[in-house]
py3Dmol code that shows the C-alpha trace and the ligand (Angstrom):
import py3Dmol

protein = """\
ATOM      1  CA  UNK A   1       3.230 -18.092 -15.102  1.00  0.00           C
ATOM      2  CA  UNK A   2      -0.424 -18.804 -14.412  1.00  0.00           C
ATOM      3  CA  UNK A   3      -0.194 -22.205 -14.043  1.00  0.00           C
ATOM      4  CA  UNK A   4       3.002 -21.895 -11.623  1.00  0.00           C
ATOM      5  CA  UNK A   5       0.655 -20.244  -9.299  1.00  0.00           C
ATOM      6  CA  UNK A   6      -1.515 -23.579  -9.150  1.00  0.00           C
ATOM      7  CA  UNK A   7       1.669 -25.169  -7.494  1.00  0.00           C
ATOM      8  CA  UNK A   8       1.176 -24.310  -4.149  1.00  0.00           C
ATOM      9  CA  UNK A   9      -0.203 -27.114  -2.211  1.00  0.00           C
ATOM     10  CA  UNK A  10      -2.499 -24.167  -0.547  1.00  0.00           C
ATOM     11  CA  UNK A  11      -6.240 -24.993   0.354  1.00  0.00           C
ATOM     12  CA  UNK A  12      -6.896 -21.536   1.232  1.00  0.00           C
ATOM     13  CA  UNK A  13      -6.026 -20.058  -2.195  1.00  0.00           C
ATOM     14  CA  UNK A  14      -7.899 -19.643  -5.560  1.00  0.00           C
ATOM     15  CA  UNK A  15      -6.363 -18.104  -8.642  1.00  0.00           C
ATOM     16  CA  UNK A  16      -9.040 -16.481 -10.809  1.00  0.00           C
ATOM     17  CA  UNK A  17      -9.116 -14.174 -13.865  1.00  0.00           C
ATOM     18  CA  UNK A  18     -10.714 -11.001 -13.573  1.00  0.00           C
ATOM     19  CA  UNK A  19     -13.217  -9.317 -15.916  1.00  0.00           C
ATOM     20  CA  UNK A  20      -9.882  -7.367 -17.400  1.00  0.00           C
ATOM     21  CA  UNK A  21      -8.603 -10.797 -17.793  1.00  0.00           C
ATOM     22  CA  UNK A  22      -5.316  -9.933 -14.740  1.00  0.00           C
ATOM     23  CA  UNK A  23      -4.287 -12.630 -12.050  1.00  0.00           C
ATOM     24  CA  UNK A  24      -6.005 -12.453  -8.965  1.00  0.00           C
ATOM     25  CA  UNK A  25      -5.502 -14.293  -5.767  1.00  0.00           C
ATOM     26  CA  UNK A  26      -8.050 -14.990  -3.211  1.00  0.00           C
ATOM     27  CA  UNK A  27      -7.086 -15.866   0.256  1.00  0.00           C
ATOM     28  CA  UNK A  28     -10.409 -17.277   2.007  1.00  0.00           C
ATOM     29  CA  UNK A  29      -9.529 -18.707   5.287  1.00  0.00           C
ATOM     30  CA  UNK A  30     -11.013 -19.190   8.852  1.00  0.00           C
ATOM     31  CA  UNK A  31     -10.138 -15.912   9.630  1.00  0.00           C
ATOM     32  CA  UNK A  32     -10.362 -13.922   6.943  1.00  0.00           C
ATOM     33  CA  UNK A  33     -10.700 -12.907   3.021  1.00  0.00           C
ATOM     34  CA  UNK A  34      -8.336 -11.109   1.129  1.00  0.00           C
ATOM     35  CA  UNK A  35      -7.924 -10.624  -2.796  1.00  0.00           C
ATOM     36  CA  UNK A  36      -4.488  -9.543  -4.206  1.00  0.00           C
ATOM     37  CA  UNK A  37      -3.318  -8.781  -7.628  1.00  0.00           C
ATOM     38  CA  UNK A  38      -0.282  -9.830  -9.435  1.00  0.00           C
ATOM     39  CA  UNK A  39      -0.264  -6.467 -11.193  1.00  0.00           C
ATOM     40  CA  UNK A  40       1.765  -4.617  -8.407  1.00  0.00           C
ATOM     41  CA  UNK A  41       1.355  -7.404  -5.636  1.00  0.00           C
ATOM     42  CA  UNK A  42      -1.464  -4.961  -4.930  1.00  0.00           C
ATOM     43  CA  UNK A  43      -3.841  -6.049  -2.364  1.00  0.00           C
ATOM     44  CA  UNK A  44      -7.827  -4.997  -2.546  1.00  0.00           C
ATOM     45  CA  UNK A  45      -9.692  -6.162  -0.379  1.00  0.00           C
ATOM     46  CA  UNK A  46      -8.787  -7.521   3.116  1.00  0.00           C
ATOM     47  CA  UNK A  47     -11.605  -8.631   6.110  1.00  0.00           C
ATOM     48  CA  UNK A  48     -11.327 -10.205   8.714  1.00  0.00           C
ATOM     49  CA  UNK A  49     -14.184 -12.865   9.519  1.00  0.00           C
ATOM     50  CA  UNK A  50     -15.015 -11.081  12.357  1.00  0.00           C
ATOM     51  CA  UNK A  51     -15.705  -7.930  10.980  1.00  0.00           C
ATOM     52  CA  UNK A  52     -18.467  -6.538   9.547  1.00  0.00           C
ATOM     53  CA  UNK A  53     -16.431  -4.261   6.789  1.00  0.00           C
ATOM     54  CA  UNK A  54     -13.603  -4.653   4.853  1.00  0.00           C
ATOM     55  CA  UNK A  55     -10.727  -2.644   5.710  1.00  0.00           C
ATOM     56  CA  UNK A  56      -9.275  -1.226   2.210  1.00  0.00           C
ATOM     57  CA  UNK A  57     -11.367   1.157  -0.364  1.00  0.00           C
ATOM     58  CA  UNK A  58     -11.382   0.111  -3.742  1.00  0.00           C
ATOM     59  CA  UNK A  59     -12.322   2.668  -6.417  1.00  0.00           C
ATOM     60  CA  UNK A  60     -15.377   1.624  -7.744  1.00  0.00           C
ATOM     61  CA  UNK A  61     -13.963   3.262 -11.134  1.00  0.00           C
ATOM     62  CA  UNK A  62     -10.638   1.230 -10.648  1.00  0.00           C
ATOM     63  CA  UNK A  63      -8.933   0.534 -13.964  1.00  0.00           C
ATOM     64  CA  UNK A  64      -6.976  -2.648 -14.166  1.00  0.00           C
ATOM     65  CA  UNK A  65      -4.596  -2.636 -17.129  1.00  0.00           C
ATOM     66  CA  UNK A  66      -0.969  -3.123 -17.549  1.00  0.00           C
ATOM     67  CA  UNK A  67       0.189   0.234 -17.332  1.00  0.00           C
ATOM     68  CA  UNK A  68      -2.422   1.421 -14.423  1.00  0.00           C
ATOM     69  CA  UNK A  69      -1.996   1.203 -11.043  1.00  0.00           C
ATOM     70  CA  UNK A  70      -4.661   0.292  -9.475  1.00  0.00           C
ATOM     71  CA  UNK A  71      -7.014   3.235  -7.835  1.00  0.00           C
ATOM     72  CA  UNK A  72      -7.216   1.627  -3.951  1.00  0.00           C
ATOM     73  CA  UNK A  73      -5.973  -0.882  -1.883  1.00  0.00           C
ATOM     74  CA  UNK A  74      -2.532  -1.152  -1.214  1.00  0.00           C
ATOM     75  CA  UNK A  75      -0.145   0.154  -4.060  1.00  0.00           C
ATOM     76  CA  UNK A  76       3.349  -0.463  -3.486  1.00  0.00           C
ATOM     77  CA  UNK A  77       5.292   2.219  -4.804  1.00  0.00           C
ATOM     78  CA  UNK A  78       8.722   1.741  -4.867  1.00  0.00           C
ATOM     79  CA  UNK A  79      11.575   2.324  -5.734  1.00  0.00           C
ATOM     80  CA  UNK A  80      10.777   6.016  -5.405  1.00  0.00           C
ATOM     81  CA  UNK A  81       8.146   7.726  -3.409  1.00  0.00           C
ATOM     82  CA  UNK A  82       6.008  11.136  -5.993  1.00  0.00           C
ATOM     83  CA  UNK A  83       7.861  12.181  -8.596  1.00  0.00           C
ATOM     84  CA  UNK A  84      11.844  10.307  -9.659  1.00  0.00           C
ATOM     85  CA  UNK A  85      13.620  12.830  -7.835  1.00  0.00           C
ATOM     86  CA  UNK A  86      15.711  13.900 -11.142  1.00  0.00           C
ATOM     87  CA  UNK A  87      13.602  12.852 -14.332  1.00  0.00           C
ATOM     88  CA  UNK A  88      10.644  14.072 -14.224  1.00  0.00           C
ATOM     89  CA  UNK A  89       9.269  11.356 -17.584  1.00  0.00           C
ATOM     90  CA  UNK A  90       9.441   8.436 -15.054  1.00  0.00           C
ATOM     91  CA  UNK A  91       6.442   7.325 -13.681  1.00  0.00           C
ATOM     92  CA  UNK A  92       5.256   8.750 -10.461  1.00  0.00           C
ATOM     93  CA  UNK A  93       6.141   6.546  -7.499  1.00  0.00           C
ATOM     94  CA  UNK A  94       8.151   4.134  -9.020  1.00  0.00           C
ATOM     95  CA  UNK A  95       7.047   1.528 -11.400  1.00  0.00           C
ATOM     96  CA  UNK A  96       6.706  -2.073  -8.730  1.00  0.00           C
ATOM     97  CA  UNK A  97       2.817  -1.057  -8.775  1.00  0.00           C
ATOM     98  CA  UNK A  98       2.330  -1.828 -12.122  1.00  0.00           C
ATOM     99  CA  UNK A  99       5.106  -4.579 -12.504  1.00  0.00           C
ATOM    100  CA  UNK A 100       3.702  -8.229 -12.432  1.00  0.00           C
ATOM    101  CA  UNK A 101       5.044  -9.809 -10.099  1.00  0.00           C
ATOM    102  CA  UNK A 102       5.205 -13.575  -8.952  1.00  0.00           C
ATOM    103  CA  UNK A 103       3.673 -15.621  -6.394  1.00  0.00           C
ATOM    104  CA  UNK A 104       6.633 -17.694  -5.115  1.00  0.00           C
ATOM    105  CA  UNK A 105       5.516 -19.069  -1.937  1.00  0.00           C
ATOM    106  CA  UNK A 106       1.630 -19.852  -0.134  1.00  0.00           C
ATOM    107  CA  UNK A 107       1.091 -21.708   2.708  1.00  0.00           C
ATOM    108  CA  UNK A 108      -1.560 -22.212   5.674  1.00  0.00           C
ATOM    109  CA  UNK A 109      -0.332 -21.128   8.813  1.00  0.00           C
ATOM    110  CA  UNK A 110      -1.128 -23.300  12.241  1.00  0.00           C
ATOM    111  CA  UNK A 111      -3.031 -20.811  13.446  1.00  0.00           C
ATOM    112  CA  UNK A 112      -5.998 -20.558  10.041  1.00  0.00           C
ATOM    113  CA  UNK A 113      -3.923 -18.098   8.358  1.00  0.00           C
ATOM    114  CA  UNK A 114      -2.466 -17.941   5.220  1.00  0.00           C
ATOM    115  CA  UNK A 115       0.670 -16.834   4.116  1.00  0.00           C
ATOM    116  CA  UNK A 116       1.955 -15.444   0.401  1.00  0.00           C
ATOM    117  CA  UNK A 117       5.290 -14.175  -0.978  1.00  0.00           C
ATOM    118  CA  UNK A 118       5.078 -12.098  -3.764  1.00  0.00           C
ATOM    119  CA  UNK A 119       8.952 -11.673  -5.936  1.00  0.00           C
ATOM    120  CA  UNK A 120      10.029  -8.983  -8.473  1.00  0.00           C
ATOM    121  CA  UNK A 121      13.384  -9.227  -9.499  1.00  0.00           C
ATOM    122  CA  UNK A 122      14.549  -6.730 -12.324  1.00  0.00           C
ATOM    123  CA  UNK A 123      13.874  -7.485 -15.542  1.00  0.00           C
ATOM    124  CA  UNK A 124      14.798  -5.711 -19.250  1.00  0.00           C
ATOM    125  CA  UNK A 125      11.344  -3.221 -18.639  1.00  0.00           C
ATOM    126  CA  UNK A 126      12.444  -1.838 -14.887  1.00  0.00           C
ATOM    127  CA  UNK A 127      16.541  -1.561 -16.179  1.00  0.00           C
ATOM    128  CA  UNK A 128      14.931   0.925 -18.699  1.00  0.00           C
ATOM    129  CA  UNK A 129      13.306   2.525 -15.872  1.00  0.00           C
ATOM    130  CA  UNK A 130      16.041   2.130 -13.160  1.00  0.00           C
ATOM    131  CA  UNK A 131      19.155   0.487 -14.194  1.00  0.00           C
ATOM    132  CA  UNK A 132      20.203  -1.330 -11.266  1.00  0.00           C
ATOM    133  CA  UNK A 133      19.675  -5.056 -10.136  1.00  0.00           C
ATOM    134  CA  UNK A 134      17.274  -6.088  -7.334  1.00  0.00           C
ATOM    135  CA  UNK A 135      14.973  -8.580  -5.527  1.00  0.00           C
ATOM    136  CA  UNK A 136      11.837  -6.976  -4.057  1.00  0.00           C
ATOM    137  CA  UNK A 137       9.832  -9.712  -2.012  1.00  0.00           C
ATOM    138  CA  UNK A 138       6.607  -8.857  -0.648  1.00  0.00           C
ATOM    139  CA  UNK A 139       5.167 -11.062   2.054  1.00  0.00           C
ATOM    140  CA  UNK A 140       1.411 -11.066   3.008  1.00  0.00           C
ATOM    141  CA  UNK A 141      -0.018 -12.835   6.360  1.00  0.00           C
ATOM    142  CA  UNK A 142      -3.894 -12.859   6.119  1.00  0.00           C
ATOM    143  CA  UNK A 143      -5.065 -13.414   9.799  1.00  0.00           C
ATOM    144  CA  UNK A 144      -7.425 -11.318  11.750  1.00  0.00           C
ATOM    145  CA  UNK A 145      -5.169  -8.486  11.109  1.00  0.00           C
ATOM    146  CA  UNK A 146      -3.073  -8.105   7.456  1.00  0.00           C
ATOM    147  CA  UNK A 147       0.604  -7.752   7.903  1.00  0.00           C
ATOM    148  CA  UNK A 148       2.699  -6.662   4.684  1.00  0.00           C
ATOM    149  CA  UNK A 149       6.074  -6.713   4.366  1.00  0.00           C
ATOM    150  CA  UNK A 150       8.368  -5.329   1.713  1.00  0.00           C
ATOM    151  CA  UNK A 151      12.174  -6.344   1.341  1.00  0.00           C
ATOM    152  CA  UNK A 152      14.577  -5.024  -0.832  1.00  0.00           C
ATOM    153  CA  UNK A 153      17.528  -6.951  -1.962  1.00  0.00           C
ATOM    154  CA  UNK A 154      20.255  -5.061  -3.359  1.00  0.00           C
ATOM    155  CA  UNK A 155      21.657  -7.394  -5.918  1.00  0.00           C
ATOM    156  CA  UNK A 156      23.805  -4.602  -7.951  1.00  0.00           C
ATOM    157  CA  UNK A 157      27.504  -4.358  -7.407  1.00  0.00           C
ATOM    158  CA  UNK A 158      26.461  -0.868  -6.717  1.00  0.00           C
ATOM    159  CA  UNK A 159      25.137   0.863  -3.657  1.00  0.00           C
ATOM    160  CA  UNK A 160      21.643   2.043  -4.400  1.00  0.00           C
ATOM    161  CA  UNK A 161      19.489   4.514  -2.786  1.00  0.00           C
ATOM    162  CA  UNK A 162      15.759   3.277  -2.669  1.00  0.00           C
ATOM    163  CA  UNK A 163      12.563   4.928  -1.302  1.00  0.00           C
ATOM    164  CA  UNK A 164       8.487   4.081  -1.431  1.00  0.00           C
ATOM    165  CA  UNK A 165       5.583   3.666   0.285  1.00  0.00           C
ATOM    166  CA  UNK A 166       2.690   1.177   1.024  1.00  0.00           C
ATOM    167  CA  UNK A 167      -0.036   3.670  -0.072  1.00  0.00           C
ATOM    168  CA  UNK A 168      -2.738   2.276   1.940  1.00  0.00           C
ATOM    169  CA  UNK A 169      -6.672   3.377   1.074  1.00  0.00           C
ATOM    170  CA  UNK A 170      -8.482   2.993   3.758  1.00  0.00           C
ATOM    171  CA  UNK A 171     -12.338   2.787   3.829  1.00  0.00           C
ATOM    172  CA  UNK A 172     -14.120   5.024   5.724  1.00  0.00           C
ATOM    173  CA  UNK A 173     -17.949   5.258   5.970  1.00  0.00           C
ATOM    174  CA  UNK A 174     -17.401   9.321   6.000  1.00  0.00           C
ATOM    175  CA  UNK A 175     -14.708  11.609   5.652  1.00  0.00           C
ATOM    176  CA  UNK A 176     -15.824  14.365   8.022  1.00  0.00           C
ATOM    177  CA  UNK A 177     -16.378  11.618  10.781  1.00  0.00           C
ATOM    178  CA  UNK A 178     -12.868  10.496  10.759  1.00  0.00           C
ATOM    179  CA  UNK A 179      -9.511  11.362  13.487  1.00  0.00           C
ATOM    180  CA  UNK A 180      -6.613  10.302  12.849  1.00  0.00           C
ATOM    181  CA  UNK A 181      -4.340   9.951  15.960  1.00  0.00           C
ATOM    182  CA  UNK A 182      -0.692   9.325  16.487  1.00  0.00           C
ATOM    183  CA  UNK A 183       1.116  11.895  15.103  1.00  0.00           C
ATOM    184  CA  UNK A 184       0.210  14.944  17.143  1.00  0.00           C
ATOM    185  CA  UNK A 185       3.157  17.355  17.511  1.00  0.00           C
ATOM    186  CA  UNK A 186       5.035  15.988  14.066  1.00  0.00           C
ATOM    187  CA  UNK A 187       6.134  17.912  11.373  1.00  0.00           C
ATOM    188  CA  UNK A 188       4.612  17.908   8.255  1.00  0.00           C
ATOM    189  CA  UNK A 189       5.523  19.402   4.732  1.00  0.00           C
ATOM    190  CA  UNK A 190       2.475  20.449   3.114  1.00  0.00           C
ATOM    191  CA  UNK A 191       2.611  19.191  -0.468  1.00  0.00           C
ATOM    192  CA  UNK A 192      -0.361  21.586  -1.050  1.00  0.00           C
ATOM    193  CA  UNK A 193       1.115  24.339   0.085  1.00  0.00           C
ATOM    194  CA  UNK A 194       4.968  24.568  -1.662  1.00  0.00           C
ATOM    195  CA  UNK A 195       6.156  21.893   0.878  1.00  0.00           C
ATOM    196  CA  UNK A 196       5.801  24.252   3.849  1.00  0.00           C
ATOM    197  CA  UNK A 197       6.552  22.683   6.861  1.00  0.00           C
ATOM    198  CA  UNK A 198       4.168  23.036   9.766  1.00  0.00           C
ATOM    199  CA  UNK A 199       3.336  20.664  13.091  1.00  0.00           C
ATOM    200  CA  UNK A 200       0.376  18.643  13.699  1.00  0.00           C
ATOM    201  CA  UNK A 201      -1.963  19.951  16.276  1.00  0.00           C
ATOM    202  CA  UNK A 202      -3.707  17.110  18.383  1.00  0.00           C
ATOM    203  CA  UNK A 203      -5.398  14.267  15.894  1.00  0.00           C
ATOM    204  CA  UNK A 204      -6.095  15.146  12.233  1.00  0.00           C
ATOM    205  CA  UNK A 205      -9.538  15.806  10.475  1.00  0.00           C
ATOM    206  CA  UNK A 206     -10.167  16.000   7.135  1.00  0.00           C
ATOM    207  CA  UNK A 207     -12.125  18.700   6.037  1.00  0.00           C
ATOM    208  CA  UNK A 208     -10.417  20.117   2.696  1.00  0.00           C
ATOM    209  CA  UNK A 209      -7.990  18.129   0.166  1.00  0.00           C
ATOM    210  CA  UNK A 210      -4.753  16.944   2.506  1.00  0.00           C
ATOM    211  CA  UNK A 211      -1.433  15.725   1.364  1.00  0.00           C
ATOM    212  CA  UNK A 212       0.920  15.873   3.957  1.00  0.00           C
ATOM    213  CA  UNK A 213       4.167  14.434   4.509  1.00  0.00           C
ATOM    214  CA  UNK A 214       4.947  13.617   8.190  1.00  0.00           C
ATOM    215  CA  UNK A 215       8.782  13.749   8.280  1.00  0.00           C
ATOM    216  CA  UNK A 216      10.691  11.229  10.897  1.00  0.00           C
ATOM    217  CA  UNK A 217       7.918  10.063  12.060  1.00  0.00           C
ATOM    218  CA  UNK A 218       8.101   5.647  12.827  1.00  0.00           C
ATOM    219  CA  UNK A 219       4.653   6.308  14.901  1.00  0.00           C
ATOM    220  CA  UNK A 220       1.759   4.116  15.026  1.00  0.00           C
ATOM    221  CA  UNK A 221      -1.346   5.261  14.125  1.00  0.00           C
ATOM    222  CA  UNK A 222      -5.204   4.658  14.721  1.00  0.00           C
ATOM    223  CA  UNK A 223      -8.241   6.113  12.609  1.00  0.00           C
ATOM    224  CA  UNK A 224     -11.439   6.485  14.597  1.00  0.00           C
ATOM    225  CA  UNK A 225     -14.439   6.358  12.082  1.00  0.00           C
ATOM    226  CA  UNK A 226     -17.605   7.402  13.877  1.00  0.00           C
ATOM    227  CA  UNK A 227     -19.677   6.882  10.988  1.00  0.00           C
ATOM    228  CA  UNK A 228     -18.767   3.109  10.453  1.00  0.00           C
ATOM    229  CA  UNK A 229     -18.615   2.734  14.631  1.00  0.00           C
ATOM    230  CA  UNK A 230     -14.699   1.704  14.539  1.00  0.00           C
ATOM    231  CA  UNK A 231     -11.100   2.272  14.783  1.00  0.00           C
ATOM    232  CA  UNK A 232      -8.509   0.402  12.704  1.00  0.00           C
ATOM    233  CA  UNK A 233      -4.544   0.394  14.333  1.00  0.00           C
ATOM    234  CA  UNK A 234      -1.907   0.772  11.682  1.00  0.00           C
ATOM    235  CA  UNK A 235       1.326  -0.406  12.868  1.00  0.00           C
ATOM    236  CA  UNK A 236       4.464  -0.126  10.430  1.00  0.00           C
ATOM    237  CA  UNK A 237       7.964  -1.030  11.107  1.00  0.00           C
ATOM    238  CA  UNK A 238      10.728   0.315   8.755  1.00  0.00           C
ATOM    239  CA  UNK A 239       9.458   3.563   7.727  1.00  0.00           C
ATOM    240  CA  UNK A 240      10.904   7.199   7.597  1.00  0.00           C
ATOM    241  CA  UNK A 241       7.320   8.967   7.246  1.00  0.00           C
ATOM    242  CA  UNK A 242       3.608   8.860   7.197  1.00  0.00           C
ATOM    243  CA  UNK A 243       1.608  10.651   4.111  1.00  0.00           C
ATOM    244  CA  UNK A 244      -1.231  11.806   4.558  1.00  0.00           C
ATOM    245  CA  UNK A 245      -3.964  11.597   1.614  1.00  0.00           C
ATOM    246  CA  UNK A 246      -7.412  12.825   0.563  1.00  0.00           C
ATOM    247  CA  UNK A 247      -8.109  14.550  -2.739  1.00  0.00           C
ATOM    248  CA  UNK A 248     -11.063  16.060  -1.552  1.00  0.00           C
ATOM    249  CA  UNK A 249     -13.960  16.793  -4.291  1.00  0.00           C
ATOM    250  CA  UNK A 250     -12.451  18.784  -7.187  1.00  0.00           C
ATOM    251  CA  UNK A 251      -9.581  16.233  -7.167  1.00  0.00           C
ATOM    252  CA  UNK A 252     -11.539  13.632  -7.036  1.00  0.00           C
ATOM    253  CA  UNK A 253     -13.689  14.915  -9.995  1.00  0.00           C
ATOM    254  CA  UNK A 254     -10.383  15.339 -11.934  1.00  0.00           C
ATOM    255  CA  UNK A 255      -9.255  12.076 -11.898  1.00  0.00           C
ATOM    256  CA  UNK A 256     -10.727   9.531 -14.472  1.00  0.00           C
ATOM    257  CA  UNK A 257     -10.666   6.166 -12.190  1.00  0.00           C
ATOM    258  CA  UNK A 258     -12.382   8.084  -9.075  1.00  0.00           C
ATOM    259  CA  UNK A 259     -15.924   8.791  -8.502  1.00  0.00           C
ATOM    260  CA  UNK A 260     -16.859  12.455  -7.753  1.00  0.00           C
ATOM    261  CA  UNK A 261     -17.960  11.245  -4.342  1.00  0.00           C
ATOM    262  CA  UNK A 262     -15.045   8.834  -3.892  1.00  0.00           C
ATOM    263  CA  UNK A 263     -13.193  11.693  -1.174  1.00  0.00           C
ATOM    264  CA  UNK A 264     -15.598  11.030   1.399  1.00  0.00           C
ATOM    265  CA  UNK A 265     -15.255   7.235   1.854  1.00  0.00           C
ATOM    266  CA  UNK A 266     -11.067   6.791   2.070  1.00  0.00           C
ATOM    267  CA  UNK A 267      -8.523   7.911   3.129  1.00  0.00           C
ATOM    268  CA  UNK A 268      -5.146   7.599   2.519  1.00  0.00           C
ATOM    269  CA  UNK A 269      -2.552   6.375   5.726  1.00  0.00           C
ATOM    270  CA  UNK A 270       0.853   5.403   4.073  1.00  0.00           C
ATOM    271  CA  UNK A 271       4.182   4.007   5.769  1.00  0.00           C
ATOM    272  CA  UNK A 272       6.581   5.830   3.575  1.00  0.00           C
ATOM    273  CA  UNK A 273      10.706   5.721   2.855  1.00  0.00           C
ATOM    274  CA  UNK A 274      10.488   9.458   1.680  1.00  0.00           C
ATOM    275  CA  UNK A 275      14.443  10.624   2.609  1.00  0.00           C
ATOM    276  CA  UNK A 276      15.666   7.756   0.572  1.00  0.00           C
ATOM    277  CA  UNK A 277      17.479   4.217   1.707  1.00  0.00           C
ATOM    278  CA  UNK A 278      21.453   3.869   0.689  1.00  0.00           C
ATOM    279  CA  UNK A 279      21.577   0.036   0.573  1.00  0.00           C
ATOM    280  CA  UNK A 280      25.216  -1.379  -0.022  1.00  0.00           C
ATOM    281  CA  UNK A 281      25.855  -4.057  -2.481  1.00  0.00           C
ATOM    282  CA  UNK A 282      24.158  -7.464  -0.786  1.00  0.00           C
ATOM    283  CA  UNK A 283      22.226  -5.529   1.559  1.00  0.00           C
ATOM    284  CA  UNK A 284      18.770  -5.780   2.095  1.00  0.00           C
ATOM    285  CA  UNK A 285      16.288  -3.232   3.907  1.00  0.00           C
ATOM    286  CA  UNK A 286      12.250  -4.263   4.926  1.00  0.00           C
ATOM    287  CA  UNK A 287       9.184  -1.499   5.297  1.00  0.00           C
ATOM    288  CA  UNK A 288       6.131  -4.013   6.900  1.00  0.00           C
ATOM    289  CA  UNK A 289       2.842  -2.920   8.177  1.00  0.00           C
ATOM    290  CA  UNK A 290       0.125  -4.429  10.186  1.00  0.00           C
ATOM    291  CA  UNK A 291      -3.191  -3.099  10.206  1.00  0.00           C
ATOM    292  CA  UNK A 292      -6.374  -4.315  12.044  1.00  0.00           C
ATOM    293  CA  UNK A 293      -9.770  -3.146  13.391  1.00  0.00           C
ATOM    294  CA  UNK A 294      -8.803  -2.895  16.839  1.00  0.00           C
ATOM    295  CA  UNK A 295     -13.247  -2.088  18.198  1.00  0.00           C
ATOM    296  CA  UNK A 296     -15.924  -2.765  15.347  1.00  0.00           C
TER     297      UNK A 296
END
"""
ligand_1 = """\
16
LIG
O 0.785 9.961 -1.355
C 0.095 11.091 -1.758
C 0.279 11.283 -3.240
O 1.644 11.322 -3.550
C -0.475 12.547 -3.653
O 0.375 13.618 -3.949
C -1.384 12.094 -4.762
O -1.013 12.477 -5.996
C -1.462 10.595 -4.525
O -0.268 10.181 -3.959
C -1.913 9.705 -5.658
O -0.940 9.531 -6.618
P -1.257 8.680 -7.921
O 0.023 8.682 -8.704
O -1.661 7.318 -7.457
O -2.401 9.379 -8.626
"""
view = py3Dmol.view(width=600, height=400)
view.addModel(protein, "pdb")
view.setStyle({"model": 0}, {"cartoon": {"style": "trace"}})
view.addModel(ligand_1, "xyz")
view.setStyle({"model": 1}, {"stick": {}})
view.zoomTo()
view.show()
């Protein structure tokens, strides 16, 4: 597989091993530097040239193994978004974030960008997990802004339903100086509080642990951060829902591959598939995002 990635006649790619000894990809071109892992096509770090800061967190405690996802970035889950909505021993949101994927296509753009396809197709490990046939292909354009796009082939003679998110962690310089705008008067179920549903009043801070489900909701989004002096747009095309993430401090303490601090510098803005996808036999359905700092 490794040396299949060498193929691509691709200046502005580098394969390298980490310290863990996993597949990494780094995208340096004139416009921009982005690192993405074959574990779970999962993206790490994206910034654009012009920028003075990266756009994604990255854990600092992040554990890269085979059956981790990765604590940042952009996980894909997929094909289900939480918990499998009937068994509750499958893995929470889906299993394509810690599949390995392959790199099947790289190529410099006209315009200095670069441009990566990342395939799953099923395989004897996801059957086990979800026994139906499928072609997942993940696209990444690295130009001044990072557009992601996720198609799902149905490849079964059955129809499937299919559901996800891009989980994006963004980096923020601190929590409490952060708005989130765009989805003022949506309704939200409020994982944290039974899944009550409630409606978003003007922009949303962060000042406790959030994890909210905005329901029919294909709006944009931008996040102000006053503390790092700029506002990233998050575009996303496909998508039933936005979540809404922050552990907050005793969550954060909880979990092994997060630093007790680690709240206060992300935050969590994912284009999600939450009410489920029925996809016919041969049909195909796409979730993409673009994000960008839009004022730095
Ligand atoms: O998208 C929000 C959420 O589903 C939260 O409920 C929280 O658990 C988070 O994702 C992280 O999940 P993970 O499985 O990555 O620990």
């Amino acid at each position: 597989m490794t040396s299949a990635i060498t193929d691509f006649d691709c200046t502005h790619l580098s394969v390298v091993k980490d310290t863990s000894g996993m597949d990494k990809l780094i995208v340096d071109n004139p416009l921009a530097y982005c690192e993405v892992y074959l574990h779970g096509a999962h993206i790490t770090e994206f910034k654009a040239k012009t920028a003075t800061q990266g756009l994604l967190w990255l854990s600092p405690k992040a554990v890269f193994a085979r059956d981790k996802a990765i604590r940042g970035g952009i996980p894909i889950c997929w094909p289900w978004f939480g918990a499998h909505p009937t068994d509750k021993n499958q893995p929470a949101h889906g299993f394509a974030r810690v599949s390995l994927w392959r790199l099947t296509q790289a190529k410099a753009l006209d315009c200095g960008g670069t441009e990566l396809c990342l395939t799953l197709t099923d395989n004897a490990e996801t059957r086990c997990i979800w026994p139906f046939r499928f072609t997942l292909e993940y696209t990444i354009k690295v130009t001044e802004q990072l557009e992601v796009s996720l198609v799902h082939i149905n490849t079964d003679k059955q129809p499937v339903s299919i559901g996800g998110a891009l989980h994006s962690y963004f980096k923020v310089g601190e929590i409490a100086q952060v708005q989130i705008a765009g989805l003022a008067g949506a309704t939200y179920l409020d994982k944290l509080a039974d899944g009550q549903a409630c409606t978003q009043s003007g922009e949303i801070r962060v000042a406790a642990e959030v994890d909210s489900v905005y329901l029919d909701c294909a709006n944009d989004c931008t996040l102000k951060d006053r503390a790092l002096g700029r506002t990233i747009s998050i575009c996303k095309q496909g998508s039933d829902s936005t979540i809404v993430w922050n552990p907050w401090l005793r969550k954060s303490q909880q979990m092994a591959d997060m630093s007790d601090d680690g709240y206060r510098h992300m935050v969590c803005i994912e284009a999600g598939v939450v009410n489920g996808k029925a996809l016919a036999p041969g049909e195909q359905c796409e979730l993409a995002q673009r994000i960008e700092v839009v004022s730095d």
